[in-house]
C-alpha positions in Angstrom: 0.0 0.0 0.0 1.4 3.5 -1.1 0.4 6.1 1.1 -0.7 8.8 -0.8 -3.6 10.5 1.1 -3.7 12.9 3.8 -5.5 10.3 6.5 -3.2 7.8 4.9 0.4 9.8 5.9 -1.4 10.4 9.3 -2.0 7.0 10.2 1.8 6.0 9.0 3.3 9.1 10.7 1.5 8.1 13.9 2.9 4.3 13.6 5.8 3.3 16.1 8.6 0.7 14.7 9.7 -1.0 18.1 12.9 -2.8 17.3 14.3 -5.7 19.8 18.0 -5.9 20.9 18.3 -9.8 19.1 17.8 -7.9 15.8 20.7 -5.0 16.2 22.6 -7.5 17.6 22.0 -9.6 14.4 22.7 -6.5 12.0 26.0 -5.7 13.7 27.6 -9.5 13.5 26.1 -9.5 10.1 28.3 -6.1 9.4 31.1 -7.6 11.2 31.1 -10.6 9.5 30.6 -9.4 5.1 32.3 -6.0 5.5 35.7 -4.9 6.3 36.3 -2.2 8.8 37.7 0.6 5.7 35.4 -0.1 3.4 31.9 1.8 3.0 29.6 -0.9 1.8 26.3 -2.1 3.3 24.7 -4.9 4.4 21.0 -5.6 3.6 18.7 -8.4 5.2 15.0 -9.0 6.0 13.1 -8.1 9.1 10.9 -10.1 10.9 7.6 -9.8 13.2 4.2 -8.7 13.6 2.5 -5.5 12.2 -0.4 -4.4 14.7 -1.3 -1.1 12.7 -0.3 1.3 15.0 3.4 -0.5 16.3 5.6 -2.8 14.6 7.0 -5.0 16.6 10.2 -6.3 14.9 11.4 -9.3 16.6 14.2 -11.1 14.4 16.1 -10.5 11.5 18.4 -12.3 9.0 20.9 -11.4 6.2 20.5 -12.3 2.8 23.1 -11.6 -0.3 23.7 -8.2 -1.4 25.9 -6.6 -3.8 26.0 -3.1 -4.8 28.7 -0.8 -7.0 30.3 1.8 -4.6 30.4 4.2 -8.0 26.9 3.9 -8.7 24.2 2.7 -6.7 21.4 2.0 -8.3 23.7 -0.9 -9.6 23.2 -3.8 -7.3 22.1 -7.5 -7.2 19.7 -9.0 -4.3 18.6 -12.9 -4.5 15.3 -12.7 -3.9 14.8 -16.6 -4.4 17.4 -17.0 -1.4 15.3 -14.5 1.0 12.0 -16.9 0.1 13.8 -19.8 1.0 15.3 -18.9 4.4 11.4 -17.1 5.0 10.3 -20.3 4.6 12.4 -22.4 7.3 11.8 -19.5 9.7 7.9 -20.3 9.3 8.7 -23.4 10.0 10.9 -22.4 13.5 8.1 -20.0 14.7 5.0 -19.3 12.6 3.9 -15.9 14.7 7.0 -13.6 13.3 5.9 -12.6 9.7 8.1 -11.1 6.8 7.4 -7.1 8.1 10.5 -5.4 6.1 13.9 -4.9 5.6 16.7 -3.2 6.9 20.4 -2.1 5.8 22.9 -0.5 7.5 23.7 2.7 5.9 24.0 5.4 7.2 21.5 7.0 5.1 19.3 6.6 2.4 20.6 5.3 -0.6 19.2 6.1 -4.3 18.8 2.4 -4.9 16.6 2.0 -1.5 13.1 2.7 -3.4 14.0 0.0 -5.5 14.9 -2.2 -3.6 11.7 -1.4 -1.2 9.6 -2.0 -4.5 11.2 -5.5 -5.1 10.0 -6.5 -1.3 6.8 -5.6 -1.7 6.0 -8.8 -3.8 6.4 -10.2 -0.5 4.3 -7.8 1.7 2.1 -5.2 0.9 3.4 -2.7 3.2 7.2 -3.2 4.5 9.2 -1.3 6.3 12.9 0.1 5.9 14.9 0.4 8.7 18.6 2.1 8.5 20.7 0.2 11.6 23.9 2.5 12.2 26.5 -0.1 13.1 29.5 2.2 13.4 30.6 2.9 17.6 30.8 6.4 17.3 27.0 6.4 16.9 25.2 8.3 19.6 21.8 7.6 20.8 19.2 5.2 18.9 21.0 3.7 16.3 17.7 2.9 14.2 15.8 5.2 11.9 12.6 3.6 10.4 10.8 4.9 7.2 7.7 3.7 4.8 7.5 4.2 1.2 4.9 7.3 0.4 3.4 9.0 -2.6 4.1 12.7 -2.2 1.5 14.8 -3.5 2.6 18.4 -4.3 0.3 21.2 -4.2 0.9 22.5 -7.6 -0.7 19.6 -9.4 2.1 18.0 -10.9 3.4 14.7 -11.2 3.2 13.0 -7.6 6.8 11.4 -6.7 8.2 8.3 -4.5 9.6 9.6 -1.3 10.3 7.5 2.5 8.0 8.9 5.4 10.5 8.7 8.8 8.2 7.0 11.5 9.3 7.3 15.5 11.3 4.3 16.2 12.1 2.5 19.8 14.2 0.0 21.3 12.4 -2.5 23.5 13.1 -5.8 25.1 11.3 -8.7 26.5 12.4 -10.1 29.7 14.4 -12.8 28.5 16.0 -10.6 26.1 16.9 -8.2 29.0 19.2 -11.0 30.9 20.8 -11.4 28.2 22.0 -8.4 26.8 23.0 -7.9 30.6 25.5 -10.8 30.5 26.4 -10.2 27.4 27.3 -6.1 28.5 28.9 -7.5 31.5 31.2 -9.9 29.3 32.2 -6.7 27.1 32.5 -4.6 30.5 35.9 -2.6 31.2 36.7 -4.1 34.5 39.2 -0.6 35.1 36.1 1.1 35.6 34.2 1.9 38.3 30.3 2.2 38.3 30.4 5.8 39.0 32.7 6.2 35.8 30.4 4.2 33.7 27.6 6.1 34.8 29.1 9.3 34.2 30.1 8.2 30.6 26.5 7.1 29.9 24.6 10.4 30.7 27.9 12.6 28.8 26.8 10.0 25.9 23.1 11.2 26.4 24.1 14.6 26.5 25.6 14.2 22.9 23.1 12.3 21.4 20.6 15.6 23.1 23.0 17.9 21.4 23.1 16.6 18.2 19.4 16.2 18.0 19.3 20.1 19.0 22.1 20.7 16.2 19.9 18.6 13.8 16.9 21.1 14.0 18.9 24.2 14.5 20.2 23.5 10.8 16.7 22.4 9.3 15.0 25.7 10.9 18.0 27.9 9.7 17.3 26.0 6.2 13.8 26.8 5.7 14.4 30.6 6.7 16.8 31.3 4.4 14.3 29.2 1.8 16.3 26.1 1.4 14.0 23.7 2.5 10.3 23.7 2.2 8.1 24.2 5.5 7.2 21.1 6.5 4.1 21.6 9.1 4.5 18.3 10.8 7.5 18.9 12.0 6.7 22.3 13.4 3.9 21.1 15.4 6.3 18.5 16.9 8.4 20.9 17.9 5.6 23.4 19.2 4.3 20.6 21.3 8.0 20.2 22.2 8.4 23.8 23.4 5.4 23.5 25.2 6.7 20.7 27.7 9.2 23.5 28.8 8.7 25.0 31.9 8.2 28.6 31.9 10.9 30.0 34.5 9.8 33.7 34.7 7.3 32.7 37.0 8.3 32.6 40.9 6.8 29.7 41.6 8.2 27.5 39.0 11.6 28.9 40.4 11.5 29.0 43.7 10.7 25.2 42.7 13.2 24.4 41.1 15.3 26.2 43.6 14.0 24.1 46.2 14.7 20.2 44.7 18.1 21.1 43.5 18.7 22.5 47.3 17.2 18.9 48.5 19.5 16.9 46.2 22.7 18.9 47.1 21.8 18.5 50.7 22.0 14.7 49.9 25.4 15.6 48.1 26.8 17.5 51.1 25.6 15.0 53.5 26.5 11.9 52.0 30.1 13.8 51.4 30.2 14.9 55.3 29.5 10.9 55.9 32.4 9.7 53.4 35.2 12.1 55.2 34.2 11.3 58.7 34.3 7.7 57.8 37.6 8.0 56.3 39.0 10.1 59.0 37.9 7.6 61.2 39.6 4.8 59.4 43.0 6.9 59.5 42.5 7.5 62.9 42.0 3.8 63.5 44.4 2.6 61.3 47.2 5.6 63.2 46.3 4.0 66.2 46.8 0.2 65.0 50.1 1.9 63.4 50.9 3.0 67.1 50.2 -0.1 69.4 52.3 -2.5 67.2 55.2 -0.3 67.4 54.7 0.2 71.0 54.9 -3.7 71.7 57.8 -4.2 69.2 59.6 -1.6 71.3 58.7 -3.6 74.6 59.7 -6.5 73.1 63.2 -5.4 72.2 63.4 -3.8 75.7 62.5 -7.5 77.1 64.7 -9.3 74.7 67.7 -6.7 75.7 67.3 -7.5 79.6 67.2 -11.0 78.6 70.7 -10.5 77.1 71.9 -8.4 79.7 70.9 -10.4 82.5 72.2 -13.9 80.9 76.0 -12.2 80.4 75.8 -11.1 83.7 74.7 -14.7 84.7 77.3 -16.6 82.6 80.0 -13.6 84.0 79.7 -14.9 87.3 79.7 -18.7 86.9 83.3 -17.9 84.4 84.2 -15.6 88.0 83.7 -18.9 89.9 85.3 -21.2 87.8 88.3 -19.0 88.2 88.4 -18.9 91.8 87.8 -22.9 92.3 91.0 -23.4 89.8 93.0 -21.1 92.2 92.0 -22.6 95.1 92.6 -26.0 94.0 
């Protein structure tokens, strides 16, 4: 299905792609595993799941062949004969997860992706492409999802292909959960301490919130000068985002605010008052433990030096009375 209605982009634009931790996981060993670390190419594969009209729940993945030239790329082979085949055993493993889409690891969109999204929907009538950015510099959700639309332009002319981005998420199922734990603790630094780790995640949040910022600072500084068109979707987003702010010019908001950050520095400042005492206690303690043995070492050499003294004394005298019974005799 093409969107190419009003109510039709709505009910796409309102549709949430939630994508599990099995399926990045599988897209980055997939990466790993075809591509070499210099090289720019991409790696394509099927997406599997349910569609419940609103969310997508994307559940598993796997890879199928995929060749594209670097120069041009709208050049490229996919076996489509090999992605019905391996569809077909993973029916036959678990018959709820359903062909839903595809996904490749971009970056970005390619000029070859409406193509290739065309090609899958022989498969399914509605699939959706989702970009999986597999380099580690990557900051923040690594997943951007997108459905093929009509765009209708207000002029009249000649309606053209385009992808509609939909909000994506990353969610996890219990079982799912343990095991990206264990697997996170394998990969764990053991030279760093939980505090470190924790500050490292929310600087990483930060940078993911500042590029996001950056993002729409250049797409707002675009449509004023008249590079972009106005897009009014996204400027009710960001109204509604605006919105959420709090207003600080009243008193009450921030005497407010005043008021919890005072309550959580007083848990800073007490919790700090706690750690010195205890640590000045433990010097104190370990001064005084310091202290005692050297007293007794010092008694002891004192006892062990009267010891000496009195057993030279002792073995003067009997050599004294030797002498005199060898005189006498």
């Amino acid at each position: 299905m093409v969107a190419s209605t009003t109510e039709q982009l709505t009910v796409l634009a309102n549709t949430t792609v939630i994508v599990h931790p099995l399926v990045l996981l599988s897209v980055a060993d997939h990466h790993a595993r075809a591509v070499s670390r210099n090289s720019q190419k991409r790696v394509v594969g099927v997406l599997l799941g349910q569609d419940n009209g609103r969310t997508i729940n994307v559940a598993n993945s796997f890879g199928i062949p995929f060749e594209e030239d670097e120069k041009d790329s709208k050049t490229w082979f996919l076996d489509h004969n090999y992605i019905q085949g391996m569809y077909e055993m993973f029916k036959k493993v678990n018959a709820k997860e359903r062909m839903i889409g595809w996904y490749h690891s971009g970056p970005k969109l390619r000029a070859s992706d409406q193509e290739i999204n065309d090609l899958f929907k022989k498969f399914i009538a509605r699939p959706v492409m989702v970009i999986v950015d597999v380099r580690p510099s990557t900051v923040g959700i690594p997943t951007d999802a997108y459905f093929a639309v009509e765009e209708i332009k207000d002029d009249g002319t000649e309606t053209r292909k385009t992808f509609l981005h939909v909000p994506s998420a990353i969610e996890a199922e219990e079982a799912e959960e343990i095991g990206v734990e264990h697997l996170l603790r394998d990969i764990k630094d053991s030279t760093t301490t939980t505090l470190a780790t924790r500050v490292a995640e929310q600087l990483s949040s930060l940078q993911g919130l500042s590029s996001r910022l950056s993002d729409l600072q250049r797409y707002l500084v675009d449509v004023s000068t008249g590079k972009m068109p106005v897009n009014h979707q996204i400027v009710y987003y960001l109204q509604d985002a605006l919105n959420l702010l709090p207003d600080l010019s009243e008193p009450e908001t921030t005497k407010s605010f005043a008021s919890s950050a005072n309550d959580e520095l007083l848990v800073v400042y007490m919790s700090s008052l706690l750690r010195a005492v205890i640590a000045l206690h433990a010097l104190v303690d370990n001064k005084a433990t310091i202290g005692k043995e050297d007293t007794e070492e010092k008694l002891e050499v004192k006892e062990n030096a009267k010891k000496e003294t009195e057993k030279s004394k002792a073995e003067k005298k009997t050599d004294g009375k030797d002498s005199e019974k060898e005189k006498g005799s």
